[in-house]
C-alpha positions, 0 to 999 in steps of 0.5 A, a space after each residue: 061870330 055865327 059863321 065862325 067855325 069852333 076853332 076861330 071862336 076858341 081863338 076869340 076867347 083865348 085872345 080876350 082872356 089874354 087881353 083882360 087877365 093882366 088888367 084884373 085883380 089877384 085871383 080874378 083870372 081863373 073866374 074870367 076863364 070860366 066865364 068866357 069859356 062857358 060863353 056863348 058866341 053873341 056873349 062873347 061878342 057882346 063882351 068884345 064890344 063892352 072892352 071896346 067901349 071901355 078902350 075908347 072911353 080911357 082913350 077920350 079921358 087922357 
């Protein structure tokens, strides 16, 4: 994510709003918004990374 231009990380970010929003409650979506808007790229990536983590554990569980 450092050698990404602007437009690519602004991508990354539309892409994990798209992809957590449903997943939240009522609400939560403007707040998720703002937060990943407001992120800076190793925060993104660290977030990207926790969905993973995430992914994979209700992936072991079934």
């Amino acid at each position: 994510m450092k050698n990404m231009s602007e437009e690519e990380f602004t991508s990354i970010k539309r892409w994990l709003i798209n992809i957590s929003a449903p997943l939240l409650p009522a609400g939560k979506k403007e707040e998720l918004e703002r937060i990943i808007e407001e992120s800076k790229p190793w925060e993104v990536e660290k977030m990207i990374s926790n969905f993973a983590k995430d992914i994979n554990k209700l992936y072991l569980i079934k």
